[in-house]
PQR file of N, CA, C, O and H, with PARSE charges and radii, in Angstrom:
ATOM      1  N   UNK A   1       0.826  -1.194   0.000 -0.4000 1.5000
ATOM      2  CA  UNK A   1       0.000   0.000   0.000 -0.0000 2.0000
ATOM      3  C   UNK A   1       0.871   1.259   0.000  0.5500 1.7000
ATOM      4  O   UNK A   1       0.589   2.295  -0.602 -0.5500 1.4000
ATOM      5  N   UNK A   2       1.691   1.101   0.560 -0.4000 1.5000
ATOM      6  CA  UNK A   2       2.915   2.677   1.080 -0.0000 2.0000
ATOM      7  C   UNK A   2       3.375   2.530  -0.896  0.5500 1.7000
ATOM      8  O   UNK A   2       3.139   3.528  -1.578 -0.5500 1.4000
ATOM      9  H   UNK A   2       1.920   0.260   1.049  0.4000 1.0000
ATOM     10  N   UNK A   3       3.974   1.306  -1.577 -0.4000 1.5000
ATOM     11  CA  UNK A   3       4.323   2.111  -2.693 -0.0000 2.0000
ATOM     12  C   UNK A   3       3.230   2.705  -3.254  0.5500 1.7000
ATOM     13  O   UNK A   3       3.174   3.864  -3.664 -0.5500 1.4000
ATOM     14  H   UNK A   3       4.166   0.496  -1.023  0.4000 1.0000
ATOM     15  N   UNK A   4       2.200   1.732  -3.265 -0.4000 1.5000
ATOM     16  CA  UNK A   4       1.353   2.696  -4.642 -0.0000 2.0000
ATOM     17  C   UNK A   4       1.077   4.191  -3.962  0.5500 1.7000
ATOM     18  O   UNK A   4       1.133   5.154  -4.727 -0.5500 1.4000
ATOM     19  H   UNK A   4       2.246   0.790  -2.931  0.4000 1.0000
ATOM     20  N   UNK A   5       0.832   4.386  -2.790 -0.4000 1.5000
ATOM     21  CA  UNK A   5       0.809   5.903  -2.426 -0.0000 2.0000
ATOM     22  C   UNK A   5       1.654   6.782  -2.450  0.5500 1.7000
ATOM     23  O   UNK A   5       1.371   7.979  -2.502 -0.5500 1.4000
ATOM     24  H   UNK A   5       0.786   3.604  -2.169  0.4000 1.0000
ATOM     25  N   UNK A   6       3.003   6.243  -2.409 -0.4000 1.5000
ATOM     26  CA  UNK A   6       4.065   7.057  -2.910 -0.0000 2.0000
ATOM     27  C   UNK A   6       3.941   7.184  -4.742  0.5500 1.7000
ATOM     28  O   UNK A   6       3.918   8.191  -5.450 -0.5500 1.4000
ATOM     29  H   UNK A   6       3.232   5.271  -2.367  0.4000 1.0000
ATOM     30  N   UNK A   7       3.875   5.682  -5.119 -0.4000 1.5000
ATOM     31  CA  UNK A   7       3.500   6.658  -6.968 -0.0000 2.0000
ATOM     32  C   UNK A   7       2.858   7.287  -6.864  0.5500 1.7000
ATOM     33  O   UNK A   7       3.198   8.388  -7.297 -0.5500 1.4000
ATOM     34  H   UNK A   7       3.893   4.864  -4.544  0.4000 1.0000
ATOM     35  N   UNK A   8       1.535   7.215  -6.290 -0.4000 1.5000
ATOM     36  CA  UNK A   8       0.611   7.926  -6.625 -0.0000 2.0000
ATOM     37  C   UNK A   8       0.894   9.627  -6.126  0.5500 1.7000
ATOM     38  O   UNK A   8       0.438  10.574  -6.767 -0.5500 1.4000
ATOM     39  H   UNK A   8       1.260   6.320  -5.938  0.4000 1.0000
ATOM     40  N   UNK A   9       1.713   9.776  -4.893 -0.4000 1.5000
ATOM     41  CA  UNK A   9       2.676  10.711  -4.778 -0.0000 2.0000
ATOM     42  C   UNK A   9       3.597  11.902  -6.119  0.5500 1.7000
ATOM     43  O   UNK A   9       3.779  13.112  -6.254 -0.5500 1.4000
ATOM     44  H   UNK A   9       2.083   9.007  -4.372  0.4000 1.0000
ATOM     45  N   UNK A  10       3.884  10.865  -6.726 -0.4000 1.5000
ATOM     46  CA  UNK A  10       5.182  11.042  -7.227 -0.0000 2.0000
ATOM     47  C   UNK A  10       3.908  11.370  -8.728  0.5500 1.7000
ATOM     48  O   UNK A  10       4.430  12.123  -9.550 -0.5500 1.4000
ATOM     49  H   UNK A  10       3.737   9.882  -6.617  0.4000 1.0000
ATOM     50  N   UNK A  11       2.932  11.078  -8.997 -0.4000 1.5000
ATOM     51  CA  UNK A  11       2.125  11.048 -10.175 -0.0000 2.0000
ATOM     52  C   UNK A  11       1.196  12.486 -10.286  0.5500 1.7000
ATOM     53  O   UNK A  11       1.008  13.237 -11.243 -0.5500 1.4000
ATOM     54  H   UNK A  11       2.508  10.466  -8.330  0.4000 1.0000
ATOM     55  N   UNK A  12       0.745  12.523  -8.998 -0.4000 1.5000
ATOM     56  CA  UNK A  12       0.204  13.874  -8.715 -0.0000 2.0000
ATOM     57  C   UNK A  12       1.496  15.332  -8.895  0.5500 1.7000
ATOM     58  O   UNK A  12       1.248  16.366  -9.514 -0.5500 1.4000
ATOM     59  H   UNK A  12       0.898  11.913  -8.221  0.4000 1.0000
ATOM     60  N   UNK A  13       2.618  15.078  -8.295 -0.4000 1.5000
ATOM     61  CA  UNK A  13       3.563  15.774  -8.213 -0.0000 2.0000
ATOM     62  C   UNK A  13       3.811  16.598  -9.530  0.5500 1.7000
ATOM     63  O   UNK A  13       3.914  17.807  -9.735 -0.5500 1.4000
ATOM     64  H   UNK A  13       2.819  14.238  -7.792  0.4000 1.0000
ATOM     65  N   UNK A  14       3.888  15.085 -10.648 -0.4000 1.5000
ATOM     66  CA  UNK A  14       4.405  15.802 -12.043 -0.0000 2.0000
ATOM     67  C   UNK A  14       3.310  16.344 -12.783  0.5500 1.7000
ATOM     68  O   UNK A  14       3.518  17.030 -13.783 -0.5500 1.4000
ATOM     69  H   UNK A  14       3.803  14.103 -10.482  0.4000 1.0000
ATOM     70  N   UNK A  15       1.908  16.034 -12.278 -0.4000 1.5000
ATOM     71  CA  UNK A  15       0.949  16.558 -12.664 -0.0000 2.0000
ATOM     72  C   UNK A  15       0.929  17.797 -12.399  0.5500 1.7000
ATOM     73  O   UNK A  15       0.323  18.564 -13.147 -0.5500 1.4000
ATOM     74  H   UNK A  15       1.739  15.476 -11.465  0.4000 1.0000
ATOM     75  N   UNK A  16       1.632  18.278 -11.202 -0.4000 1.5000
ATOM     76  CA  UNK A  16       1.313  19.970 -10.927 -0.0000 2.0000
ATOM     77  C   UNK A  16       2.633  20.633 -11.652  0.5500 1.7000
ATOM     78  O   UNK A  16       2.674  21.831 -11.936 -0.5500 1.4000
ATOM     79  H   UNK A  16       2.124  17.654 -10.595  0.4000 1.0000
ATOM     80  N   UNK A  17       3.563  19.839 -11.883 -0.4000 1.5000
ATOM     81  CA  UNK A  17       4.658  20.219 -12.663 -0.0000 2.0000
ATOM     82  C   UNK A  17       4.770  20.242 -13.875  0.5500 1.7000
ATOM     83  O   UNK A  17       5.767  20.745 -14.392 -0.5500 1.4000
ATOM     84  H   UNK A  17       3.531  18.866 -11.652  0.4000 1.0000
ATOM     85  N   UNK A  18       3.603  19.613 -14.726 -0.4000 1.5000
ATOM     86  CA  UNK A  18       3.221  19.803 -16.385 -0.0000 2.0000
ATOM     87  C   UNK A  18       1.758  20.995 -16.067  0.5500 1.7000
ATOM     88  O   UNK A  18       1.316  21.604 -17.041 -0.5500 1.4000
ATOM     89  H   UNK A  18       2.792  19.205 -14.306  0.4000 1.0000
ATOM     90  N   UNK A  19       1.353  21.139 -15.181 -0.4000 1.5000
ATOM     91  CA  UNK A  19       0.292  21.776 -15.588 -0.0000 2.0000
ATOM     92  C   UNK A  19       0.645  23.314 -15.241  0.5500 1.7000
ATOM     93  O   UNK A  19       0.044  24.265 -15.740 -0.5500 1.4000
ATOM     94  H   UNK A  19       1.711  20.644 -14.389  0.4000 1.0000
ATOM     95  N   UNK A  20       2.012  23.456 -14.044 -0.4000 1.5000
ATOM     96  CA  UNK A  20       2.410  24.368 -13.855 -0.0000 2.0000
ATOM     97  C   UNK A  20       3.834  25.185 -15.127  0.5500 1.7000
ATOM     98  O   UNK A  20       4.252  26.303 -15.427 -0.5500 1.4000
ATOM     99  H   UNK A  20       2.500  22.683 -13.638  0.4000 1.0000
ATOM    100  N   UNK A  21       3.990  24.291 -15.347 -0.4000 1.5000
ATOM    101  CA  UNK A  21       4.720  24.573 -16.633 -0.0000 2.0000
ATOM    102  C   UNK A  21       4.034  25.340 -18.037  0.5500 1.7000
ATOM    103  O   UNK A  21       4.348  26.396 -18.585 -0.5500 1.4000
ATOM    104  H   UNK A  21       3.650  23.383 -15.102  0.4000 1.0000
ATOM    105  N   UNK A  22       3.090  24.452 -18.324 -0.4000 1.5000
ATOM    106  CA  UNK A  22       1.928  24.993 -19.106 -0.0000 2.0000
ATOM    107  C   UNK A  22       1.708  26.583 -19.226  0.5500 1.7000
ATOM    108  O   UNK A  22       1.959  27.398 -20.114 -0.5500 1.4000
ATOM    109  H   UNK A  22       2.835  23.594 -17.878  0.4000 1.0000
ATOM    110  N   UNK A  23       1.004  26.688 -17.671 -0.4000 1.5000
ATOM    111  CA  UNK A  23       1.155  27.652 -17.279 -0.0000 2.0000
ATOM    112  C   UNK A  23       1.291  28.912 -17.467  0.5500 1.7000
ATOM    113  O   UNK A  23       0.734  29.966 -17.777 -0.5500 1.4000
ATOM    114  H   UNK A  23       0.800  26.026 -16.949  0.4000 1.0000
ATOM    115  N   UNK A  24       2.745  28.138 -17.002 -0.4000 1.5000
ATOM    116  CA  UNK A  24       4.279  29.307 -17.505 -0.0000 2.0000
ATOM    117  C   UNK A  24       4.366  29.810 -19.010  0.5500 1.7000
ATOM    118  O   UNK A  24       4.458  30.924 -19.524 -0.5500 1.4000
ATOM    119  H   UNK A  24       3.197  27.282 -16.750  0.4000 1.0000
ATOM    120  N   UNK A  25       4.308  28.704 -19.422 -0.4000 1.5000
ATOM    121  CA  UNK A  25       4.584  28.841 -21.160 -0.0000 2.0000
ATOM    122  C   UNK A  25       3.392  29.595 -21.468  0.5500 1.7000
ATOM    123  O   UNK A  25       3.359  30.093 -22.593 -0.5500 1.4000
ATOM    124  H   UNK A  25       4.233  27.798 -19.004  0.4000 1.0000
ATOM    125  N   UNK A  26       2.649  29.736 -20.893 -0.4000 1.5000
ATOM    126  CA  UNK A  26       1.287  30.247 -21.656 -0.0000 2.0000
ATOM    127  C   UNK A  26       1.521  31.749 -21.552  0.5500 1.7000
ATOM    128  O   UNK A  26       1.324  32.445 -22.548 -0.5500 1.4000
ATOM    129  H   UNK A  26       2.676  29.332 -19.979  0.4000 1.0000
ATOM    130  N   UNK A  27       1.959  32.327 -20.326 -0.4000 1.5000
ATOM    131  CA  UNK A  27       2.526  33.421 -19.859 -0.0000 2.0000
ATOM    132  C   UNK A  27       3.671  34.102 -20.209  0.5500 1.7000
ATOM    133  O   UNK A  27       4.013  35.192 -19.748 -0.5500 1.4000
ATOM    134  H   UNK A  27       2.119  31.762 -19.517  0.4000 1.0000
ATOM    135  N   UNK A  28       4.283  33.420 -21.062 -0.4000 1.5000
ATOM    136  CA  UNK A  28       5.278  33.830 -21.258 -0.0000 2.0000
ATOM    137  C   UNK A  28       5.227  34.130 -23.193  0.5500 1.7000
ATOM    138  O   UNK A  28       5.923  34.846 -23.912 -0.5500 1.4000
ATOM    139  H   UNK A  28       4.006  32.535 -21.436  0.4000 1.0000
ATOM    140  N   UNK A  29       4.462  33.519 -23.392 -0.4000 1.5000
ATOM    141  CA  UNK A  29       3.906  33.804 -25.163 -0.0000 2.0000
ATOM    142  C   UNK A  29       2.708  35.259 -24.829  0.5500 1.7000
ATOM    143  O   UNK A  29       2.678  36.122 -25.707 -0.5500 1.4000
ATOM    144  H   UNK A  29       3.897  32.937 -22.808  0.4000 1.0000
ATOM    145  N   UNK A  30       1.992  35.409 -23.858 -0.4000 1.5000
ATOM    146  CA  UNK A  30       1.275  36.121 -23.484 -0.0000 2.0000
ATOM    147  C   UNK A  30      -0.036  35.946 -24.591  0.5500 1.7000
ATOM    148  O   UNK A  30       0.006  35.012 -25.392 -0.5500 1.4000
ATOM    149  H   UNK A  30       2.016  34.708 -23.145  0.4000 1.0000
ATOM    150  N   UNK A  31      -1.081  36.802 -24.589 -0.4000 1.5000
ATOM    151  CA  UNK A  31      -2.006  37.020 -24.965 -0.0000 2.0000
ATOM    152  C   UNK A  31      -2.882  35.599 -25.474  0.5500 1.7000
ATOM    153  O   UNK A  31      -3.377  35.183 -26.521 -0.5500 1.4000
ATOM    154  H   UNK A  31      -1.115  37.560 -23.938  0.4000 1.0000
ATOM    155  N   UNK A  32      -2.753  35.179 -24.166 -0.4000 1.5000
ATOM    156  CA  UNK A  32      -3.610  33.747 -24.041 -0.0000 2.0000
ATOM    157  C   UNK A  32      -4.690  33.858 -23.413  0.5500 1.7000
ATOM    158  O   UNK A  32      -4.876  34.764 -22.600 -0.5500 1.4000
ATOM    159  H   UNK A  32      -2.350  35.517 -23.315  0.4000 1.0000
ATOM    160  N   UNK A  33      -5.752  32.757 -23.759 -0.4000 1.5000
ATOM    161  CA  UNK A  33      -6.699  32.947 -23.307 -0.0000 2.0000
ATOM    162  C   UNK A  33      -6.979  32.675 -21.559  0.5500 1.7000
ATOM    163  O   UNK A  33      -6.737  31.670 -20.889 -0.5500 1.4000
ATOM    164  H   UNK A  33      -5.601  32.021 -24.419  0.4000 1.0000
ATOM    165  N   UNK A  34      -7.532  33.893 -21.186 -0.4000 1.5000
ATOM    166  CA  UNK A  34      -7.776  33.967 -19.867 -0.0000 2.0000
ATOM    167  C   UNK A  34      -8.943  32.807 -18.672  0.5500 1.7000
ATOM    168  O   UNK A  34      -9.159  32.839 -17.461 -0.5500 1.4000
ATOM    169  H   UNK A  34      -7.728  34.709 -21.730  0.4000 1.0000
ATOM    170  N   UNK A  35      -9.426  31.930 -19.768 -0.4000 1.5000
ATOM    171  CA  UNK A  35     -10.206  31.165 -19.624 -0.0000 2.0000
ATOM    172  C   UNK A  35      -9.654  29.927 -19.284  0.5500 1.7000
ATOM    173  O   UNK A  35      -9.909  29.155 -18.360 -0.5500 1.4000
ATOM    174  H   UNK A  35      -9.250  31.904 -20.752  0.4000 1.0000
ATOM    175  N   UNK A  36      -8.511  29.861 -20.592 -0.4000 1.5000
ATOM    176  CA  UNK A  36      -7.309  28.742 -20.020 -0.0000 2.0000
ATOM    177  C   UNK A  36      -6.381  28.786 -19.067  0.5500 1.7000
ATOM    178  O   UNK A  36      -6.211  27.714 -18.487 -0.5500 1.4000
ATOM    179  H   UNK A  36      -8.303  30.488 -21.343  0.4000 1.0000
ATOM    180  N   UNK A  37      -5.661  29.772 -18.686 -0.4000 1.5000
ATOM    181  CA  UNK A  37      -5.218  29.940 -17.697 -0.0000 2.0000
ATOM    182  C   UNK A  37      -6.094  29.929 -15.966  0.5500 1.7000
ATOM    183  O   UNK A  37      -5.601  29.676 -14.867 -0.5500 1.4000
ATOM    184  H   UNK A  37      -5.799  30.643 -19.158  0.4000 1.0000
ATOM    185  N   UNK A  38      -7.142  30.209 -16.232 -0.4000 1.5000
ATOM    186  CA  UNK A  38      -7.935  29.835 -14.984 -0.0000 2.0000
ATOM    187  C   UNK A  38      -8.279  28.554 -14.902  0.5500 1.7000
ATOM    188  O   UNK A  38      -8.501  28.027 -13.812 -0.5500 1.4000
ATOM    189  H   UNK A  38      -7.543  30.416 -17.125  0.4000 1.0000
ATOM    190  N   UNK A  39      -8.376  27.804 -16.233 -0.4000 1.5000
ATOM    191  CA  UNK A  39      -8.912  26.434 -15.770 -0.0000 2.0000
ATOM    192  C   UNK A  39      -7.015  25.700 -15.218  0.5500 1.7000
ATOM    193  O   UNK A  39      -6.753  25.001 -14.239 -0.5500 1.4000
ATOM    194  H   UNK A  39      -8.196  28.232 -17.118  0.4000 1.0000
ATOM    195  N   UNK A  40      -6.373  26.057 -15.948 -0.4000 1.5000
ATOM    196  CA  UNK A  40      -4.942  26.198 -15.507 -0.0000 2.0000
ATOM    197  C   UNK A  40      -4.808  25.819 -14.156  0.5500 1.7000
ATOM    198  O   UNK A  40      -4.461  24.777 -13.599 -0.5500 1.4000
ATOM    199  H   UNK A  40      -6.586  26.625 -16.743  0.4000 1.0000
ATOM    200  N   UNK A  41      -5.184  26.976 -13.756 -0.4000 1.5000
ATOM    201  CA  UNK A  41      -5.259  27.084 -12.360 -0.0000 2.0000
ATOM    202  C   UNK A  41      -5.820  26.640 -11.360  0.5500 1.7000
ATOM    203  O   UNK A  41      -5.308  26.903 -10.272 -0.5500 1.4000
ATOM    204  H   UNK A  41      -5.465  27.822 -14.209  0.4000 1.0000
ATOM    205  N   UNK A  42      -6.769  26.010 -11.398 -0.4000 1.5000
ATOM    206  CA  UNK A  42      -8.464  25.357 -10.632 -0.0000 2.0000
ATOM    207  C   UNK A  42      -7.130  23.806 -10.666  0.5500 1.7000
ATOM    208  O   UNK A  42      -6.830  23.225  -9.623 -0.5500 1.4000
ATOM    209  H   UNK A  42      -7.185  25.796 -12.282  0.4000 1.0000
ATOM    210  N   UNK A  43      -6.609  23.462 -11.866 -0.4000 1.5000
ATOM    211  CA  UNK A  43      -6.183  22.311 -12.008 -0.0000 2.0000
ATOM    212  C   UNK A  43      -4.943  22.116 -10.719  0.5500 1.7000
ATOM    213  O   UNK A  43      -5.094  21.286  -9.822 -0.5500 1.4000
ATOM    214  H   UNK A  43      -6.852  23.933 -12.713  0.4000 1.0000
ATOM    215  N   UNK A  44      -3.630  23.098 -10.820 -0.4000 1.5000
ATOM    216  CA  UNK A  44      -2.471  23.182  -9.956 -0.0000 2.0000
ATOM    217  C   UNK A  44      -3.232  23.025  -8.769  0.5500 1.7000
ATOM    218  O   UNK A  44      -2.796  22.260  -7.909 -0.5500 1.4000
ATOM    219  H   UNK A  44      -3.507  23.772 -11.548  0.4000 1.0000
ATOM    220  N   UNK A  45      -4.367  23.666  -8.573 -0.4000 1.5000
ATOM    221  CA  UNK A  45      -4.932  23.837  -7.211 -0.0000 2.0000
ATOM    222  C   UNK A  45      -5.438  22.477  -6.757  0.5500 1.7000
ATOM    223  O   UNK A  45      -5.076  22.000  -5.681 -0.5500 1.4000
ATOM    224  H   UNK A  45      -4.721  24.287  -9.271  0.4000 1.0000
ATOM    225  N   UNK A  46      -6.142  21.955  -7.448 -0.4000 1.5000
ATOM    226  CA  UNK A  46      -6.620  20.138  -7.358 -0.0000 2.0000
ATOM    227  C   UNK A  46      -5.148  19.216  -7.022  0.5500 1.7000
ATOM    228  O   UNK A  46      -4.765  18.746  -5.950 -0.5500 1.4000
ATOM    229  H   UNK A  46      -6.435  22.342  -8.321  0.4000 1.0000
ATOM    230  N   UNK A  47      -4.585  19.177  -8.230 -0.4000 1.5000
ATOM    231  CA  UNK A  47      -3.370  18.384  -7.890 -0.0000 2.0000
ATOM    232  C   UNK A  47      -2.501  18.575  -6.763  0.5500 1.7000
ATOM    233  O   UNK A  47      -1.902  17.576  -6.364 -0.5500 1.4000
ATOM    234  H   UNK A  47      -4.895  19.559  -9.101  0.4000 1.0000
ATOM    235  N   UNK A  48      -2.244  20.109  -5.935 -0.4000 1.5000
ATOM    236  CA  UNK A  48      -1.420  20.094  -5.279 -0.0000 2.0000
ATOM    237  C   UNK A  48      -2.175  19.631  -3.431  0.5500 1.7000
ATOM    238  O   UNK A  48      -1.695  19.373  -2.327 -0.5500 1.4000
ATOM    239  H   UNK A  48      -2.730  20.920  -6.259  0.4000 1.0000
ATOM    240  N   UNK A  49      -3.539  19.747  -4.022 -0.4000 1.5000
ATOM    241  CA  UNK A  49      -4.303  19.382  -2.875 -0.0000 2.0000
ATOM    242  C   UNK A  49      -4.571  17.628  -2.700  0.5500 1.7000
ATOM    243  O   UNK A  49      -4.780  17.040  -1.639 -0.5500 1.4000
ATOM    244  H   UNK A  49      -3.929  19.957  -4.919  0.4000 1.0000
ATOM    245  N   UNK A  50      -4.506  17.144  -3.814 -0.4000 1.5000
ATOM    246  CA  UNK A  50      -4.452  15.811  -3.849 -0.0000 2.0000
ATOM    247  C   UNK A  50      -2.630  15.225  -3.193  0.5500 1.7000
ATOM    248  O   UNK A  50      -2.293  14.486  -2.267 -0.5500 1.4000
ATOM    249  H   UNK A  50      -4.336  17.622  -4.676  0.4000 1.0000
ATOM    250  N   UNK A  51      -2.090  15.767  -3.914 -0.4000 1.5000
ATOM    251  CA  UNK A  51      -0.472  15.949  -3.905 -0.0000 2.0000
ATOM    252  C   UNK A  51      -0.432  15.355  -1.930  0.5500 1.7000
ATOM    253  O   UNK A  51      -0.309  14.272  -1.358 -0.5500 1.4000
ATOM    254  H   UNK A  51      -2.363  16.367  -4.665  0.4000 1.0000
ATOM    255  N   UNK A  52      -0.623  16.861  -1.480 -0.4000 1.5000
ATOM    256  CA  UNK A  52      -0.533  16.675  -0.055 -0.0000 2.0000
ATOM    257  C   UNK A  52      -1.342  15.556   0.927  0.5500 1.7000
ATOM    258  O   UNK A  52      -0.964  14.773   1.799 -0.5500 1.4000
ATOM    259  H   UNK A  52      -0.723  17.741  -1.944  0.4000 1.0000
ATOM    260  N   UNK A  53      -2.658  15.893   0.325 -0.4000 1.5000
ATOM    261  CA  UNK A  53      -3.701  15.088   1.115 -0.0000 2.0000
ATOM    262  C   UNK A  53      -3.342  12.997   1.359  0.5500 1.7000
ATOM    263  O   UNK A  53      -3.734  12.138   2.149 -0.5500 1.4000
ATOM    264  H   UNK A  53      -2.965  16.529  -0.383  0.4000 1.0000
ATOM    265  N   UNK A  54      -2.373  13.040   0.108 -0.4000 1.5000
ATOM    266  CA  UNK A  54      -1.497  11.377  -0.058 -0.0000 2.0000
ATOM    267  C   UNK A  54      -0.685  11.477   0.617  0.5500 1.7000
ATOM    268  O   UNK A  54      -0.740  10.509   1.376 -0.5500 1.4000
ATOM    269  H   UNK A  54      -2.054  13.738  -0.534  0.4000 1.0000
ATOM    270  N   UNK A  55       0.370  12.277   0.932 -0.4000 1.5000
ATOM    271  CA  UNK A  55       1.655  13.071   1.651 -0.0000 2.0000
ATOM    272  C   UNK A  55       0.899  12.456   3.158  0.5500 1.7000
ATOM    273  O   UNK A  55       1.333  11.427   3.674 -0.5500 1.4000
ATOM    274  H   UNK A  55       0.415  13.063   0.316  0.4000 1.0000
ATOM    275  N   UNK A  56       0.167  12.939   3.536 -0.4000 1.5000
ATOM    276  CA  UNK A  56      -0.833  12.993   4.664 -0.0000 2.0000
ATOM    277  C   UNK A  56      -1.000  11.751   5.098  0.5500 1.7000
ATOM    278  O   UNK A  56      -0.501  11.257   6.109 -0.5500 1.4000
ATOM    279  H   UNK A  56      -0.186  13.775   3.116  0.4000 1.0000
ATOM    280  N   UNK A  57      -1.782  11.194   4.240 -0.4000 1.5000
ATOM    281  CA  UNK A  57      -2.196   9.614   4.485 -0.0000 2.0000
ATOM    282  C   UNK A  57      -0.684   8.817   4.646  0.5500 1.7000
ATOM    283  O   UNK A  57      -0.295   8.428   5.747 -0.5500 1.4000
ATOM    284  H   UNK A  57      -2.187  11.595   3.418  0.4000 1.0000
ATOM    285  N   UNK A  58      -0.006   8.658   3.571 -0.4000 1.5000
ATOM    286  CA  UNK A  58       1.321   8.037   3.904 -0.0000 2.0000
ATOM    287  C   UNK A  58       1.698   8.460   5.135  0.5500 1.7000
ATOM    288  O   UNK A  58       1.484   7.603   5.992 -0.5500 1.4000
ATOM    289  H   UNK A  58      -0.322   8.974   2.677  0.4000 1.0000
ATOM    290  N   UNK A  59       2.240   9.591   5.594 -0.4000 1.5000
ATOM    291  CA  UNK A  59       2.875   9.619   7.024 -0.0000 2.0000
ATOM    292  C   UNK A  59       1.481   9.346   8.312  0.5500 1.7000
ATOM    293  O   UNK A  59       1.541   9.401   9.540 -0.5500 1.4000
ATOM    294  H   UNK A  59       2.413  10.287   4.898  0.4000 1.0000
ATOM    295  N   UNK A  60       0.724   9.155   7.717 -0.4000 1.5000
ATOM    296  CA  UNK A  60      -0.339   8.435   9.098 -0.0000 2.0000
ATOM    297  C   UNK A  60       0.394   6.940   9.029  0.5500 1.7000
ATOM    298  O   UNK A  60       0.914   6.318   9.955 -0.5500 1.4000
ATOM    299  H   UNK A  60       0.675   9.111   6.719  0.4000 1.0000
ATOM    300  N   UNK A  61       0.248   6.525   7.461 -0.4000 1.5000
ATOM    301  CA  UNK A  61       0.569   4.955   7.505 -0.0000 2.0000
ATOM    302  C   UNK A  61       1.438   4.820   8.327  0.5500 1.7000
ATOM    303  O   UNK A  61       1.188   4.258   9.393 -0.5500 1.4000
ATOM    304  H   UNK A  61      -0.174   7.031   6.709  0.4000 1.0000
ATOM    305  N   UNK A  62       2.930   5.399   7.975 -0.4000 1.5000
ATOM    306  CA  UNK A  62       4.180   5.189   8.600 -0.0000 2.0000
ATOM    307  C   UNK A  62       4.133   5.116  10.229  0.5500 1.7000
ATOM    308  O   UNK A  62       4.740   4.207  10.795 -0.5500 1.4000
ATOM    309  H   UNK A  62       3.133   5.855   7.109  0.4000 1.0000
ATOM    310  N   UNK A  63       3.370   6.132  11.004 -0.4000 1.5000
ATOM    311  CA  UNK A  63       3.348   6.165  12.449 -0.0000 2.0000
ATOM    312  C   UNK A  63       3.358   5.142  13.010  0.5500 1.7000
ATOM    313  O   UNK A  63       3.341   5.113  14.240 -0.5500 1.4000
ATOM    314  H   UNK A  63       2.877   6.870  10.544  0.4000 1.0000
TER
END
């Protein structure tokens, strides 16, 4: 159980790291749509909350 929650760790992670990248790139070409960048955003916000909330559960497991 501890690995798959650590992939699943490690899966969420790069998820906020392609979607935060995205992002970036989108920002950095500028005059993107503001619609995408918010859904952008709703997304980093999901993943990094999932991200932790596993973070969480694993170190309960470990105790």
């Amino acid at each position: 159980m501890q690995t798959v929650l650590i992939v699943l760790i490690v899966l969420a992670m790069l998820g906020v790291l392609g979607v935060l990248g995205a992002g970036m790139i989108g920002m950095v070409r500028g005059g993107g749509d503001p619609r995408r960048s918010n859904k952008l955003m709703q997304w980093r916000i999901i993943l990094q909350a999932a991200a932790v909330l596993l973070f969480v559960v694993l170190l309960s497991m470990l105790r």
